[in-house]
Structure formats: structure tokens, C-alpha cells
PATORMAR-557404 format. One record per residue (C-alpha): residue number from 1; residue in three letters; chain; z, y negated, x. Coordinates in steps of 0.1 Angstrom, whole numbers, plus 5000, padded with zeros to 4 digits. Layout:
REM residues N
(NUM, 'Ala', 'A', (Z, Y, X))
...
***
This chain:
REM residues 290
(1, 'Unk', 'A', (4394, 7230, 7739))
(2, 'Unk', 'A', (4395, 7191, 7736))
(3, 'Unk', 'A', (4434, 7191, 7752))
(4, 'Unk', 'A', (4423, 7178, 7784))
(5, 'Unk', 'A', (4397, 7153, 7771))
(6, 'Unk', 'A', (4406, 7130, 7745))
(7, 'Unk', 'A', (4444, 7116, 7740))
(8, 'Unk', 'A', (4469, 7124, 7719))
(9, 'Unk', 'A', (4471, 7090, 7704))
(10, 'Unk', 'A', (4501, 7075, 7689))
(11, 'Unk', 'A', (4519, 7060, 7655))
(12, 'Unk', 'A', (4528, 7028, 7646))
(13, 'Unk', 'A', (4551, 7027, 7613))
(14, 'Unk', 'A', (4546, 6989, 7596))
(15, 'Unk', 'A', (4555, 6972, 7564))
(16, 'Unk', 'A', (4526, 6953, 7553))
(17, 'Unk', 'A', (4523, 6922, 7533))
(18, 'Unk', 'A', (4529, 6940, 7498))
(19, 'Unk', 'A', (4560, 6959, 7508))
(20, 'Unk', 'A', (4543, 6993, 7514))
(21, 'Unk', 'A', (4552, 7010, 7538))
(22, 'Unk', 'A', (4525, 7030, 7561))
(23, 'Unk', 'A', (4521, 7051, 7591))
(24, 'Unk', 'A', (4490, 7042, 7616))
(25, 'Unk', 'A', (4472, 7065, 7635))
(26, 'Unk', 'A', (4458, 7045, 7662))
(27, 'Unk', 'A', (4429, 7061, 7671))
(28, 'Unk', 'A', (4418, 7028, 7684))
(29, 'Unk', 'A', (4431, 7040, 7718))
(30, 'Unk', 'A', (4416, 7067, 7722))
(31, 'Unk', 'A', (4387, 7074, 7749))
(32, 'Unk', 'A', (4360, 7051, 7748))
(33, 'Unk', 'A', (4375, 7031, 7720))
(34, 'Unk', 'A', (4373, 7051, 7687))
(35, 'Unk', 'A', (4375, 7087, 7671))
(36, 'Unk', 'A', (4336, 7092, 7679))
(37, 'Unk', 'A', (4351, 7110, 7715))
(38, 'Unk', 'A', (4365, 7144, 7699))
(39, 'Unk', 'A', (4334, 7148, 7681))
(40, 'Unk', 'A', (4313, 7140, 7709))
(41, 'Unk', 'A', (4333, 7162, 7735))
(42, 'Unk', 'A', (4334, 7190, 7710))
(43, 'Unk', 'A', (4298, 7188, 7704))
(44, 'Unk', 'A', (4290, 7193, 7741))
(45, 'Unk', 'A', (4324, 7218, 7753))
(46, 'Unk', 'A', (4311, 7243, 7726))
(47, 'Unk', 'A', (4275, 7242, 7732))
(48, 'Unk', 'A', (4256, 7277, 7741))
(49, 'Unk', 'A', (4247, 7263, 7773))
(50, 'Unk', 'A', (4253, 7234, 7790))
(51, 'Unk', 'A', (4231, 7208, 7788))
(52, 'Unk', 'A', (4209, 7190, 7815))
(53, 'Unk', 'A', (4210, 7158, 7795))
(54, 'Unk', 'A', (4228, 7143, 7761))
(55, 'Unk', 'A', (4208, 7120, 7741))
(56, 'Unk', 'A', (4221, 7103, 7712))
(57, 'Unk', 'A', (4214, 7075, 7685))
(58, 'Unk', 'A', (4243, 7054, 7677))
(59, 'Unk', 'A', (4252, 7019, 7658))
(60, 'Unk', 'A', (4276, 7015, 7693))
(61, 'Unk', 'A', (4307, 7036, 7687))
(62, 'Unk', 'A', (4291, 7074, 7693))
(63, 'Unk', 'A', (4269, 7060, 7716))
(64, 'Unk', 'A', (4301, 7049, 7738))
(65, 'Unk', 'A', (4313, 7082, 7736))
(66, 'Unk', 'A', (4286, 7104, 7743))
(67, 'Unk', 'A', (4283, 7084, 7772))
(68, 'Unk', 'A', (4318, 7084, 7781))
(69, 'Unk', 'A', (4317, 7123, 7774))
(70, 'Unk', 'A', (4284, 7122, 7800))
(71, 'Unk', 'A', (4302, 7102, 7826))
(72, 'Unk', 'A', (4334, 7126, 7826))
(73, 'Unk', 'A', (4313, 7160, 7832))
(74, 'Unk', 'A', (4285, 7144, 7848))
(75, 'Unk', 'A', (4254, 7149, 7823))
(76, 'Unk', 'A', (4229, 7125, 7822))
(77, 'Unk', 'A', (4229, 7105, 7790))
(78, 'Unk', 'A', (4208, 7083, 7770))
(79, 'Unk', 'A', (4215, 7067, 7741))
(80, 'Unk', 'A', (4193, 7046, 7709))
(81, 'Unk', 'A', (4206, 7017, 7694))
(82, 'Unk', 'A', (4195, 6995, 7666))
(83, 'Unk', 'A', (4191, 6958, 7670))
(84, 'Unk', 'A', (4222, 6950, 7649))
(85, 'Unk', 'A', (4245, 6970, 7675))
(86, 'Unk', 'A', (4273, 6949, 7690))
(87, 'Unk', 'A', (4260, 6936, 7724))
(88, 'Unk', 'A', (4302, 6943, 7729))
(89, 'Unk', 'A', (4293, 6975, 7724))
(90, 'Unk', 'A', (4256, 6979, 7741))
(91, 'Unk', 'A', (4274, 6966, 7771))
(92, 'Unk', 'A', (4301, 6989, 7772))
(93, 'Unk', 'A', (4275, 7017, 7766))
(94, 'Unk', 'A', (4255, 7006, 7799))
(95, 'Unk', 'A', (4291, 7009, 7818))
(96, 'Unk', 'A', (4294, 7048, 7810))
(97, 'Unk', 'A', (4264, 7047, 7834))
(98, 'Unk', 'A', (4238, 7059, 7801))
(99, 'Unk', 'A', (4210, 7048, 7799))
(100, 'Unk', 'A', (4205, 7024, 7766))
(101, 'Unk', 'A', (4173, 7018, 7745))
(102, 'Unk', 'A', (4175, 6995, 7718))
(103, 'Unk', 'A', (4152, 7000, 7689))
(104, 'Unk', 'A', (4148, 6998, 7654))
(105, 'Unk', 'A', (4168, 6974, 7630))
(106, 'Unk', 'A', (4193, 7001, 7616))
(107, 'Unk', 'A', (4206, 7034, 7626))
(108, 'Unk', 'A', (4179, 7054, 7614))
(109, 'Unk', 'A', (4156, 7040, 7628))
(110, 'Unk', 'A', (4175, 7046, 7658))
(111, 'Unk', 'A', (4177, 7082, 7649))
(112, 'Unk', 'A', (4142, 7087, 7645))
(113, 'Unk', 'A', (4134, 7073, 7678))
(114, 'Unk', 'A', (4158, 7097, 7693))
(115, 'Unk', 'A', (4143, 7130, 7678))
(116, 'Unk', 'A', (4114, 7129, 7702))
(117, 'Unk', 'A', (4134, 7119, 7736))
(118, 'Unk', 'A', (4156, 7151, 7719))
(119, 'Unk', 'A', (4127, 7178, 7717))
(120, 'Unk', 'A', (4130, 7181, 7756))
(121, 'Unk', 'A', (4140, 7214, 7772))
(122, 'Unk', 'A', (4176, 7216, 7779))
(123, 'Unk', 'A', (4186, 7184, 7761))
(124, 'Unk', 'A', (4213, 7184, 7734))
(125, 'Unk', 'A', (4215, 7159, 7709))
(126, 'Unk', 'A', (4245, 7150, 7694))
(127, 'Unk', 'A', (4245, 7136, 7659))
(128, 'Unk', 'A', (4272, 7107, 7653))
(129, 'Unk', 'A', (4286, 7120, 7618))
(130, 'Unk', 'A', (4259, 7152, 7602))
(131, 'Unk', 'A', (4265, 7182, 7622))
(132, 'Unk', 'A', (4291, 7208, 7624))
(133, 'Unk', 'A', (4304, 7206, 7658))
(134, 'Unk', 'A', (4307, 7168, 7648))
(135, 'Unk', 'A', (4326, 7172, 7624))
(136, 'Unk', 'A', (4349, 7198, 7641))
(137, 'Unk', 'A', (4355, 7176, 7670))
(138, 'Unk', 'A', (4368, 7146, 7642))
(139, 'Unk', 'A', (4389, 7171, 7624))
(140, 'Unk', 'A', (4413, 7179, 7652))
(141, 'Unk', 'A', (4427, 7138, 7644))
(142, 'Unk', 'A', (4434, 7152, 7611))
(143, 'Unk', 'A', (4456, 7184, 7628))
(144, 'Unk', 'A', (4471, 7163, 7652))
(145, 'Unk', 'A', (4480, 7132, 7623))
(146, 'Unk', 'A', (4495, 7156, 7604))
(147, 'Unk', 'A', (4513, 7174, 7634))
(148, 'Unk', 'A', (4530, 7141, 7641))
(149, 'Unk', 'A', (4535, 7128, 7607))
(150, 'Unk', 'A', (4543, 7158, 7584))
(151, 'Unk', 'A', (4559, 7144, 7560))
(152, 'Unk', 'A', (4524, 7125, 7544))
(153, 'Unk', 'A', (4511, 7124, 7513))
(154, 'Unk', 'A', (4478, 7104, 7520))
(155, 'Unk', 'A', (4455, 7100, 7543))
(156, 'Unk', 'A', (4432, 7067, 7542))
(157, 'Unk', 'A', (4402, 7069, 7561))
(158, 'Unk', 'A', (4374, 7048, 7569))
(159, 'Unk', 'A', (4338, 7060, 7558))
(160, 'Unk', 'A', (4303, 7053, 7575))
(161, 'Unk', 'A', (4279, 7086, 7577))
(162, 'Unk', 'A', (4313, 7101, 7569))
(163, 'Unk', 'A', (4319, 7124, 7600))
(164, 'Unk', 'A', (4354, 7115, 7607))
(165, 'Unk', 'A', (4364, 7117, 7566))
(166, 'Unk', 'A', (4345, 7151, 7564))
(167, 'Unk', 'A', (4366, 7161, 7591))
(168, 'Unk', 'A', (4398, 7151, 7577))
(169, 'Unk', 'A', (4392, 7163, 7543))
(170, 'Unk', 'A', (4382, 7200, 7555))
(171, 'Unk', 'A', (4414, 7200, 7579))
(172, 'Unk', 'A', (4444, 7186, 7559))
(173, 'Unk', 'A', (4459, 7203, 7528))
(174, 'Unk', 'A', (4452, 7199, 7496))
(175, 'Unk', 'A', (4488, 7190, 7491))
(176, 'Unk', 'A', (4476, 7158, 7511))
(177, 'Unk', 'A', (4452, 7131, 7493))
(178, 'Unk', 'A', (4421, 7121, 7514))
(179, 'Unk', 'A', (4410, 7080, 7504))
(180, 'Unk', 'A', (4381, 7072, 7515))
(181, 'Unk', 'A', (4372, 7035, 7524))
(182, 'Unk', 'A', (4343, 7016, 7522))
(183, 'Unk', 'A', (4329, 6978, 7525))
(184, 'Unk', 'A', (4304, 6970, 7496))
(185, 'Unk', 'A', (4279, 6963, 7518))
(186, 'Unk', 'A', (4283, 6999, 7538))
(187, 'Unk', 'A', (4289, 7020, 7506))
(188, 'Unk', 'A', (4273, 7050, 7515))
(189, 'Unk', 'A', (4299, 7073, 7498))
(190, 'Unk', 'A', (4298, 7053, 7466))
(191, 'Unk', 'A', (4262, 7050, 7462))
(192, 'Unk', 'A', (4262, 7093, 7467))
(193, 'Unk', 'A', (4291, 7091, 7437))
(194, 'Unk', 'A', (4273, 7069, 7415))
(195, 'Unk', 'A', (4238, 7088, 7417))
(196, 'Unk', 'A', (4257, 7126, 7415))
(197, 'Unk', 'A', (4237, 7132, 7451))
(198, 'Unk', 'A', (4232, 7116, 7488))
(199, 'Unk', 'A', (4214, 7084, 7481))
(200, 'Unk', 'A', (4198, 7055, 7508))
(201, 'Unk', 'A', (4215, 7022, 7510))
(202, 'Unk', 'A', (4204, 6991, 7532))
(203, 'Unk', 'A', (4238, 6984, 7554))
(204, 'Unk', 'A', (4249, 6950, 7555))
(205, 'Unk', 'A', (4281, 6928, 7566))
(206, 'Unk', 'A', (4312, 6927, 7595))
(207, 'Unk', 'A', (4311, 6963, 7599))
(208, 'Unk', 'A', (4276, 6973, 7598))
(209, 'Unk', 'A', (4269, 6980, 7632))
(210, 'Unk', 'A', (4298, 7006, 7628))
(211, 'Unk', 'A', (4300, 7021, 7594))
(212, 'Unk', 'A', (4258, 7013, 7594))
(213, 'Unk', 'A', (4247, 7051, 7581))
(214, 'Unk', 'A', (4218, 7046, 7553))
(215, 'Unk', 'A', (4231, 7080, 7537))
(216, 'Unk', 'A', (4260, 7098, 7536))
(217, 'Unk', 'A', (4258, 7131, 7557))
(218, 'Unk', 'A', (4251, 7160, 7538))
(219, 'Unk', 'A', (4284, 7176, 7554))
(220, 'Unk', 'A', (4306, 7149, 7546))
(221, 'Unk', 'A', (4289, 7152, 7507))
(222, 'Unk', 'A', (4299, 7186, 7506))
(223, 'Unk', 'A', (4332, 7185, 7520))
(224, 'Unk', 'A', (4343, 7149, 7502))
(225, 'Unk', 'A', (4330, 7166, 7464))
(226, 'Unk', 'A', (4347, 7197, 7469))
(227, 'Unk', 'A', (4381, 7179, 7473))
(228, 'Unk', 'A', (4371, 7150, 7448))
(229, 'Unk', 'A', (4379, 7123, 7471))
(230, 'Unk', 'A', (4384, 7086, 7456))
(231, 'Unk', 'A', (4362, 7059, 7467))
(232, 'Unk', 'A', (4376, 7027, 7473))
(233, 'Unk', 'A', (4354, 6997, 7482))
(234, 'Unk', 'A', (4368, 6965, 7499))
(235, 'Unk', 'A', (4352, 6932, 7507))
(236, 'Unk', 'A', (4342, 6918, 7539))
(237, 'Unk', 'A', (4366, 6892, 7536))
(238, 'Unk', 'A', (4396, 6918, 7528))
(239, 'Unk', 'A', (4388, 6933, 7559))
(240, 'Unk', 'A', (4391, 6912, 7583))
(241, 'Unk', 'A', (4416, 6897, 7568))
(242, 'Unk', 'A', (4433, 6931, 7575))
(243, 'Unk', 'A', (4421, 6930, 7612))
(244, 'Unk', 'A', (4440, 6894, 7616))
(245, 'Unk', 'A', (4471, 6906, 7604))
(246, 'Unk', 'A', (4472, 6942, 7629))
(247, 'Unk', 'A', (4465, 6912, 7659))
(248, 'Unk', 'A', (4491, 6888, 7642))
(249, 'Unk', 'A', (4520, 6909, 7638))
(250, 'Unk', 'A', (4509, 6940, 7660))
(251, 'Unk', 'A', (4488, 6923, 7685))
(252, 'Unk', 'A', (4466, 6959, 7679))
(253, 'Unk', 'A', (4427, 6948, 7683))
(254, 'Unk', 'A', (4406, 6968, 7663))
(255, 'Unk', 'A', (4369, 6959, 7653))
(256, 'Unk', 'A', (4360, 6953, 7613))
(257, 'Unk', 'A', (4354, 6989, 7605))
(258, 'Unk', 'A', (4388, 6995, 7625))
(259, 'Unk', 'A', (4405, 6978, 7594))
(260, 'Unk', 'A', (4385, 6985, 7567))
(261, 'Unk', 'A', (4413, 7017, 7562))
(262, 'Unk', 'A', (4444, 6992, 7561))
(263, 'Unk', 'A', (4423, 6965, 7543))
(264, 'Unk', 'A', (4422, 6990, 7510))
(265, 'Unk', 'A', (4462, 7000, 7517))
(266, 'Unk', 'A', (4469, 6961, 7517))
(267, 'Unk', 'A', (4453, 6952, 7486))
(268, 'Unk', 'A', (4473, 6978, 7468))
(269, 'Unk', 'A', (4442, 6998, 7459))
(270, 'Unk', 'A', (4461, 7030, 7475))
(271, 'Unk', 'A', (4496, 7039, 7465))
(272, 'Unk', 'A', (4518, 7068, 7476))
(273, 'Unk', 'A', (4552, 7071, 7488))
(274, 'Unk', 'A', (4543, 7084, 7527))
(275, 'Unk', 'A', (4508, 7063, 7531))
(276, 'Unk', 'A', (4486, 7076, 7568))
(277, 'Unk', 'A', (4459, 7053, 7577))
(278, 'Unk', 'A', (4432, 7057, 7605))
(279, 'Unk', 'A', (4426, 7029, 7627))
(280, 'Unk', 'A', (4392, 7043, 7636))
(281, 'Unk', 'A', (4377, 7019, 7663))
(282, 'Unk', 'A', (4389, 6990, 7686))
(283, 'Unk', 'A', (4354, 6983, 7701))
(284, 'Unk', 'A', (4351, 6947, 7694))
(285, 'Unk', 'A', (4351, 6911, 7708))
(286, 'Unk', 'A', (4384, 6900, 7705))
(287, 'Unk', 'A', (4378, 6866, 7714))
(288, 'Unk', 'A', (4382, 6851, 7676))
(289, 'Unk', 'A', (4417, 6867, 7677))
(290, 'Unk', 'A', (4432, 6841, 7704))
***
């Protein structure tokens, strides 16, 4: 279904600074600058009907894809952002042609602000990380990862509301070990682990305005207990440290959540002999990289 929407995006094979060797999945290039596109168009390609207009609320990344995905088959689109979004990314929103309203300080309240606009006839909302056709869109990086790269034994994935890990734990093996990364001041996943259940948290630091969720999905919280995926926090520091070094010796751009992944694989918190990471999102201003 998604074939003829969303790239099949490539490998990089590097040797980091500690000798370990790892494959990256750089998502990065994909449509509209991140993962969030398979999701989005998945959300929309296998809806009942087809809707008159998409509205989402978005931290920047989903919001660029839903309005890419409203641009490409010509749905009107608006999407809610909080006041810590990227203006990178509010800007690049406004280019897919949606229409952006910026309210709220975090995500949620971007959420809630959405729900009414959403109540409209023949208006679908699409979640950024807590629904099922969500997470089925963010899944098929996990098929195609492992399509390309078969011979892995991990897979090290950035975690925000946890759509894209949800995704990749429910669609790779259990042969395959699922990390999931966080920053400690966006430890959504940790906070559920440490309190046995989905807990709040106030979002804070580099990549906030992309791994920004209060809460961990209730999906993601399913899936990620049910295979007993690790938690693994990295500092601010550690990842953009991580980002610098992909523009340093790969000249790859990815935004601070982009690296937060690699940051955790760098450090030596993640071993394994055949190490996949995600390079989640490249929506960023590159400008302190030159």
C-alpha cells in the first residue's frame, strides 16, 4: 500500500569512534524528512473513507508529514503546534501548503487543541505515535530494515510517544533485540518502566520539540512490555555530540532526536555483533554544522 508513497531509504555501514561496527537506516531521507510519512500515509490510504480534510497535532515532524501526505493527494490539512516547535520545522510545515496554528507550550496541549477542529464531519485526525494505523505505517521501516539488512541482531531506535519503536518491536523477530533510546529530559519510556504503568513527564532539552510526548502511548506500552525492551537514557550532550560526528565524517544532517539512536550505540551502552540503528529525523537547522 505505501510502495508508491514513501522511499525505500538506504544503509550506511560505519565504524564509530569505539570500534563498533553498525548499520544505519537513514530514514532521515525519507519524505518530508523523518519516519512520521509511512505512518501518516498509512493512516490516511487505509481509512474507510476518504477524508475531506486531515488535521493533526504535532511537535514539527508528523505535522510535516501529514501535510506532505495532504499536498501529495490533495486533502486539505491543518496542523497544531506547540510553542517549543522548531520554527525549521513550523516553516517547512507552512510549505506543504497546511495550514499551521501554533498553540500550547507542549504537545499536549497541542493535542487538545486539535480534538475540537477534529470532531468535524469528514475530518480524519491522525495521531503522531497512539493509534493503530500509526503504528502500522512505522512498522513497515522495521520490514524493510530487516529486508535489507538480514543478517541483524539489534535494532536501536529512538523513543518519543513511541510510535515508530512500537512499530519496530511488533514487526521484527524476537530473534532480533529492540533498544530503545531516550534523552533524560524526554524519558517517557523510562518514567512508564519505573512506575510499572504510562506515567506524565514535563519534556525538556535538544530534542524536545521532537521526542516532546508527555506520556508514552498506550500502544507503544503494550507492545515495548510484551517484548521487554531495554531502556537506555543518553544525555543532551551525548547526543549531539553524536549528531557532529554523522556531519563530520558522513556529512549526514540529522536533527538531535535523529541521533539520539547512534548517541546510545557510541557510548557503548548497546553491544551486539550486527548493531541497526534508526536515524529517525533530519528536520533541523544545519547551520551550526558548517
Amino acid at each position: 500500500m505505501l510502495a508508491e508513497h514513501v522511499r525505500r531509504t538506504p544503509l550506511l555501514c560505519v565504524t564509530l569512534p569505539n570500534k563498533i561496527e553498525a548499520t544505519l537506516k537513514l530514514e532521515c531521507l525519507q519524505h518530508s524528512g523523518s519516519f512520521k510519512a509511512r505512518g501518516a500515509f498509512w493512516s490516511v490510504l487505509s481509512a474507510p473513507e476518504r477524508p475531506s480534510r486531515l488535521v493533526a497535532a504535532s511537535g514539527g515532524n508528523h505535522g510535516l508529514a501529514v501535510g506532505y501526505v495532504g499536498r501529495a493527494l490533495g486533502i486539505a490539512t491543518q496542523v497544531f503546534v506547540p510553542t517549543i516547535a522548531s520554527p525549521v520545522k513550523i516553516e517547512a510545515i507552512k510549505a506543504t501548503g497546511a495550514e499551521v496554528i501554533q498553540v500550547g507550550e507542549n504537545y499536549a496541549a497541542a493535542l487538545a487543541a486539535s480534538q475540537e477542529a477534529a470532531a468535524m464531519p469528514g475530518v480524519l485526525a491522525l495521531h503522531a505515535y497512539d493509534a493503530p494505523a500509526t503504528v502500522a505505517g512505522q512498522a513497515t521501516l522495521a520490514v524493510e530494515f530487516l529486508d535489507q539488512a538480514p543478517e541483524l541482531d539489534t535494532v536501536v531506535v529512538a523513543v518519543g510517544g513511541g510510535g515508530l519503536i512500537a512499530g519496530v518491536a511488533s514487526a521484527l523477530p524476537t530473534s532480533v533485540r529492540v533498544v530503545g533510546v531516550e534523552t533524560d529530559g524526554c524519558a517517557t519510556y523510562s518514567a512508564a518502566q519505573a512506575a510499572g504503568q504510562p506515567t506524565q513527564i514535563s519534556p525538556r532539552g535538544v530534542a524536545a520539540d521532537a521526542l516532546g510526548a508527555s506520556v508514552i502511548g498506550e500502544i507503544a506500552w503494550r507492545a515495548l512490555s510484551a517484548r521487554s525492551v531495554e531502556s537506555i537514557l543518553v544525555s543532551d550532550e551525548q547526543a549531539m555530540a553524536a549528531r557532529r560526528w554523522l556531519w563530520d565524517n558522513c556529512r549526514i544532517v540529522v536533527e538531535p532526536a535523529g541521533a539520539v539512536a547512534l548517541a546510545a550505540v557510541m557510548a557503548g551502552a548497546v553491544s551486539g555483533d550486527r548493531v541497526g540503528v534508526v536515524l529517525c529525523g533530519s528536520n533541523t537547522d544545519p547551520s551550526d554544522l558548517v
